[in-house]
MDAnalysis code that builds the backbone (N, CA, C; Angstrom):
import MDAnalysis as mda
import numpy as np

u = mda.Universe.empty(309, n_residues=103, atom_resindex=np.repeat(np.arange(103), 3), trajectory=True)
u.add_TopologyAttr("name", ["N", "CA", "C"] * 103)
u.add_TopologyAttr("resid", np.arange(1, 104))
u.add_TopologyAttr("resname", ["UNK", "UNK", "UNK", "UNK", "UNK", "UNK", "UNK", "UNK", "UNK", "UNK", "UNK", "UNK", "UNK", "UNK", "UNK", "UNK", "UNK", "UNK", "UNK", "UNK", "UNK", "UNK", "UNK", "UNK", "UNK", "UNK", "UNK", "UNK", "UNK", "UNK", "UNK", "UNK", "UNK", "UNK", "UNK", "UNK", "UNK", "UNK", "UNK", "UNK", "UNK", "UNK", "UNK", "UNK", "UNK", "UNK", "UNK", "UNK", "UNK", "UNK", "UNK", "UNK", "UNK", "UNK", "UNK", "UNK", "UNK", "UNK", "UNK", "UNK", "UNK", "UNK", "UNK", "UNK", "UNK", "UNK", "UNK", "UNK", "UNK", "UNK", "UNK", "UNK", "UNK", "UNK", "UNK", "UNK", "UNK", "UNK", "UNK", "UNK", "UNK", "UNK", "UNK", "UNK", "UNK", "UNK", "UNK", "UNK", "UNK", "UNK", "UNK", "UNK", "UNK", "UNK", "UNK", "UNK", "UNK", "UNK", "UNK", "UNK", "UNK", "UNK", "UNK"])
u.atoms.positions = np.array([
    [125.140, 150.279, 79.986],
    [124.255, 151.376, 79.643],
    [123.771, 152.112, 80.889],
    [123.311, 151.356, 81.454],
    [122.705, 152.171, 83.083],
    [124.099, 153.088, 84.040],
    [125.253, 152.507, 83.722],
    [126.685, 153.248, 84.607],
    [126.661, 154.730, 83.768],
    [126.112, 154.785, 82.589],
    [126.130, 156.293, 81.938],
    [125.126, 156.752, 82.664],
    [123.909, 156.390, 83.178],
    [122.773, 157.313, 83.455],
    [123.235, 157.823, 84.836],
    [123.583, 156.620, 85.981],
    [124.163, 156.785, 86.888],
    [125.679, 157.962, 87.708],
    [125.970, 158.495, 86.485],
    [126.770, 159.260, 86.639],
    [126.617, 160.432, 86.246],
    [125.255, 160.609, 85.804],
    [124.626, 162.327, 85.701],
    [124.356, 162.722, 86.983],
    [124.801, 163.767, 87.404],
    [124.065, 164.573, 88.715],
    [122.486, 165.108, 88.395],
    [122.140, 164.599, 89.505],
    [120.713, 164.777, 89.587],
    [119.945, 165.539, 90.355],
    [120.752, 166.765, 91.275],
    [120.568, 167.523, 92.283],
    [121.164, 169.429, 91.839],
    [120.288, 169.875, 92.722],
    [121.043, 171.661, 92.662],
    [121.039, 171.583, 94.346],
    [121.775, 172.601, 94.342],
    [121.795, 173.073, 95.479],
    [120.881, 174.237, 95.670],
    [120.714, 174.726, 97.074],
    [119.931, 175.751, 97.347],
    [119.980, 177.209, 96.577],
    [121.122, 177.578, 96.510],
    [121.143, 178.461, 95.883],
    [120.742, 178.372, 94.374],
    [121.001, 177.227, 93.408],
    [120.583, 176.800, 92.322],
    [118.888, 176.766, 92.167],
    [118.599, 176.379, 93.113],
    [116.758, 176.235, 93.031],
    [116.199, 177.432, 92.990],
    [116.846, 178.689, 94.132],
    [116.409, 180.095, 94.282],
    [116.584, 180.778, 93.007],
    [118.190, 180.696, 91.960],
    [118.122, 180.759, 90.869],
    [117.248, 180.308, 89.568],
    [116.936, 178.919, 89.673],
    [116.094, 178.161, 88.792],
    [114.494, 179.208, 88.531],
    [114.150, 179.338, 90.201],
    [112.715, 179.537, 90.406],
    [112.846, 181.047, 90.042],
    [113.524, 182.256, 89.655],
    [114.244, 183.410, 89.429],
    [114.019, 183.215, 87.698],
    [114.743, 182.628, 87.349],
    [114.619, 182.317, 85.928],
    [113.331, 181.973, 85.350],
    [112.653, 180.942, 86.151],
    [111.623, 180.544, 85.756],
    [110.347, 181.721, 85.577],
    [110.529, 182.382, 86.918],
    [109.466, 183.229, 86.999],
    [109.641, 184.434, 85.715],
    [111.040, 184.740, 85.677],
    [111.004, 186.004, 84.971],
    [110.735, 185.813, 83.077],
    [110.990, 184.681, 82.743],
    [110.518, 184.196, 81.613],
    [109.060, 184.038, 81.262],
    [108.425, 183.884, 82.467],
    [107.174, 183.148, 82.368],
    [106.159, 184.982, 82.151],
    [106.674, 185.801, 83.100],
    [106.279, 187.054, 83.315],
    [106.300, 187.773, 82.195],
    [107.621, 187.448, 81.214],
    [108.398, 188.185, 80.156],
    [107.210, 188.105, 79.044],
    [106.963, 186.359, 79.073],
    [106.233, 185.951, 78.209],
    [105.236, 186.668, 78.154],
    [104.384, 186.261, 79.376],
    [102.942, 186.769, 79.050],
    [102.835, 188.181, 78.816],
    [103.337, 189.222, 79.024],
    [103.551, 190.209, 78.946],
    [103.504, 190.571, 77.180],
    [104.724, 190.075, 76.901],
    [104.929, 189.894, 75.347],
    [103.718, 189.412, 74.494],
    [102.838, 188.618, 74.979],
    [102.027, 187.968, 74.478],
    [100.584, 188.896, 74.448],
    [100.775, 189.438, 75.860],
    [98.941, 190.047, 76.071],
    [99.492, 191.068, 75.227],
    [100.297, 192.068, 74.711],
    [100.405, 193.335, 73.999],
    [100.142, 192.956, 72.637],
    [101.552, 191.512, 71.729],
    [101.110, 191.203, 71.057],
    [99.597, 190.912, 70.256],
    [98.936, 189.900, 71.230],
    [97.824, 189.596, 71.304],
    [96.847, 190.734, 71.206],
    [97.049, 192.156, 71.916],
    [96.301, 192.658, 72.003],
    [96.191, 194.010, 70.323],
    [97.857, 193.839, 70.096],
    [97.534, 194.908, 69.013],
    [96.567, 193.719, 67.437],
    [97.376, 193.061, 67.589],
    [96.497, 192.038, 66.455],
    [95.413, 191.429, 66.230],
    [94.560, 191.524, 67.697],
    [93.330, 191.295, 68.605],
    [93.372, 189.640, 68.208],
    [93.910, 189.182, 68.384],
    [93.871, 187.838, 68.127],
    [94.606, 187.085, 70.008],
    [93.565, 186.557, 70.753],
    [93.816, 186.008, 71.806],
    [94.597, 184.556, 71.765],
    [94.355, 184.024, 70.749],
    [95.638, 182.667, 70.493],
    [96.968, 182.629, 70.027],
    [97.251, 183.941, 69.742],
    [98.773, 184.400, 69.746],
    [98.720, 184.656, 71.513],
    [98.538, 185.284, 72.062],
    [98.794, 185.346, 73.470],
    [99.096, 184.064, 74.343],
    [98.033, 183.186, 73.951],
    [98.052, 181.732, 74.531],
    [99.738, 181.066, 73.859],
    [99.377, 180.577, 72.877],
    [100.726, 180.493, 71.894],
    [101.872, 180.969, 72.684],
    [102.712, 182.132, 72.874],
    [103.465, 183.265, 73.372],
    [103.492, 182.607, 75.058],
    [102.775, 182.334, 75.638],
    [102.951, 182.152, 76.365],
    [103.588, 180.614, 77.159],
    [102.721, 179.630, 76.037],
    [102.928, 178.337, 75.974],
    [104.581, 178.544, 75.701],
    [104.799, 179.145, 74.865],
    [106.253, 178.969, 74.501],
    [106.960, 179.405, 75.131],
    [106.643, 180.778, 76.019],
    [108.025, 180.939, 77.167],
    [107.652, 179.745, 78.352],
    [106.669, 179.016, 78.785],
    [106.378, 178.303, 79.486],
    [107.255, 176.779, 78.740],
    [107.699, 176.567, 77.867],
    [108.373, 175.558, 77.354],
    [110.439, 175.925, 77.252],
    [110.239, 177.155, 77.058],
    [111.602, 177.569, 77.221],
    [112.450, 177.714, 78.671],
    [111.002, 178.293, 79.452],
    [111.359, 177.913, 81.089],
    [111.749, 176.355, 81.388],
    [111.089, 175.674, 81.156],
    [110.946, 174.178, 81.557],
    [112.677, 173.630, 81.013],
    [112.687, 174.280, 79.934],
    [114.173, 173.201, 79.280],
    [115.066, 174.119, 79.956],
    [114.816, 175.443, 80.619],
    [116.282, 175.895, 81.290],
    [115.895, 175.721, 82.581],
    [115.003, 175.412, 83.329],
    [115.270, 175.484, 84.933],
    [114.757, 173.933, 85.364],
    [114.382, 173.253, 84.883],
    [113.723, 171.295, 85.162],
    [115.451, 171.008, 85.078],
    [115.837, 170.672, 84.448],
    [117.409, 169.549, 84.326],
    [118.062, 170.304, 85.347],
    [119.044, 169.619, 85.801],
    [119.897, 170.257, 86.920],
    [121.290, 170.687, 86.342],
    [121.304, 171.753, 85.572],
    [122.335, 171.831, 84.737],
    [123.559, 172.509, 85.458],
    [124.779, 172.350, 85.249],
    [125.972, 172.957, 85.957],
    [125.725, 174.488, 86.805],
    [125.128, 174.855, 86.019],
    [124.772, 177.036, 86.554],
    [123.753, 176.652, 87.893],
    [123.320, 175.441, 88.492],
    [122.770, 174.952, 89.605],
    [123.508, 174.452, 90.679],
    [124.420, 173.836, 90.581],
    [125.077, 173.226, 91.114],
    [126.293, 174.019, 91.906],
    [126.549, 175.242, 91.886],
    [128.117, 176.118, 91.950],
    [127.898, 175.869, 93.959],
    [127.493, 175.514, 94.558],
    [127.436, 176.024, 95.914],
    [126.990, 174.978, 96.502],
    [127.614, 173.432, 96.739],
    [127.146, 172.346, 97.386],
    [127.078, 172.196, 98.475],
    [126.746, 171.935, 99.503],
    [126.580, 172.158, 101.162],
    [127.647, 171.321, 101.548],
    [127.870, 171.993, 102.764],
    [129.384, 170.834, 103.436],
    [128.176, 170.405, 104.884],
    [128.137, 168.971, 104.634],
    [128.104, 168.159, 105.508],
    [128.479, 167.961, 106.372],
    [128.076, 167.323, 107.760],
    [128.982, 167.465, 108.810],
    [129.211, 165.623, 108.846],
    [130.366, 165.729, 109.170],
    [131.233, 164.508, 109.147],
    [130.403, 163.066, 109.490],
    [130.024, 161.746, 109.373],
    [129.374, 160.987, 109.564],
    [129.989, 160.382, 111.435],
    [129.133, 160.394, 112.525],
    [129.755, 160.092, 113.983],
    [129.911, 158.697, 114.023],
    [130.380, 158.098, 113.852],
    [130.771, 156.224, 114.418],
    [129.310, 156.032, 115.229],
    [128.233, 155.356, 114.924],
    [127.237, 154.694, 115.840],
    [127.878, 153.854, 117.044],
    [129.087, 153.586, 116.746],
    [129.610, 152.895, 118.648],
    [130.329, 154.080, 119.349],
    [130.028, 155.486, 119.230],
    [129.985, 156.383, 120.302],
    [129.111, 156.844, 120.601],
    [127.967, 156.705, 119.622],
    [126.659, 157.639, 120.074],
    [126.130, 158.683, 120.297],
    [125.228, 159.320, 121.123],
    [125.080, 160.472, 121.081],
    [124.747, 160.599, 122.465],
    [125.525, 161.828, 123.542],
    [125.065, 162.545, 124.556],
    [123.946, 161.884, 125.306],
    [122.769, 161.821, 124.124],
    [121.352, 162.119, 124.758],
    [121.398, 160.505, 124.923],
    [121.839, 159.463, 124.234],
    [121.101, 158.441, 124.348],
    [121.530, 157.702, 125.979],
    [122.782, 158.216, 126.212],
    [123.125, 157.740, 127.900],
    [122.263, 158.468, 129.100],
    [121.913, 157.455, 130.370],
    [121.100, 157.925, 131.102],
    [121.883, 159.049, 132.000],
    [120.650, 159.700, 132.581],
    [121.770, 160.870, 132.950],
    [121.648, 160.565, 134.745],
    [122.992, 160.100, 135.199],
    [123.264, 160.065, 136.634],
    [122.830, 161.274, 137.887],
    [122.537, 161.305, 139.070],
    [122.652, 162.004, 139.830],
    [121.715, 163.460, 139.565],
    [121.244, 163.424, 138.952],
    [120.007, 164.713, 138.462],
    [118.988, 164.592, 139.409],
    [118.571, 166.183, 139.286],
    [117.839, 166.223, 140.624],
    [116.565, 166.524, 140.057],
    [115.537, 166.079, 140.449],
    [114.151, 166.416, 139.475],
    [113.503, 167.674, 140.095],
    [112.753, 168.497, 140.015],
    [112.690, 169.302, 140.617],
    [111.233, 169.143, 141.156],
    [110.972, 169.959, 142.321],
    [109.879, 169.546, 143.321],
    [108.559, 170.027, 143.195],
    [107.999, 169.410, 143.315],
    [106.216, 170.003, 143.389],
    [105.908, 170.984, 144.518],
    [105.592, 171.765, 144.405],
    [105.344, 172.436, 145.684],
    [103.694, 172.250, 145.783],
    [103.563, 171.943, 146.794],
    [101.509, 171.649, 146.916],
    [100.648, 172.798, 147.610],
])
């Protein structure tokens, strides 16, 4: 049972999040919008609330899961370096000249 959960992707990429947060916003905007006019010709302020709750629930189920339309643009990594070559910085550096105080 757990090898099924384990094999959902659980990530977007950058461009997916900029999308997500795009979606999210413009639903959420759409809503209230829809809602304060509604709300306002019927003068009833809990249709507005309502209206809004609900594009705020329609956002959530399209931009929370990391659904495929997130994912199109995965980052390329740079190759993993062998830890028994190391890095540049961690060897001491020979023959360097420190530079002088002048007093």
């Amino acid at each position: 049972m757990l090898s099924i959960f384990k094999s959902i992707p659980t990530h977007m990429d950058y461009k997916g999040q900029k999308l997500a947060e795009q979606i999210f916003q413009g639903i959420i905007l759409v809503s209230a919008l829809v809602g304060f006019i509604y709300g306002l010709i019927i003068e009833q302020f809990g249709w507005t609330v309502y209206i809004v709750l609900g594009g705020f629930a329609i956002s959530c189920l399209l931009t929370l899961p990391p659904w495929p339309m997130y994912r199109r643009h995965p980052l390329a990594w740079q190759p993993v370096v062998p830890e028994s070559q190391g890095d540049v910085r961690d060897k001491p550096q020979e023959n360097v000249k420190k530079p002088r105080k002048h007093k």
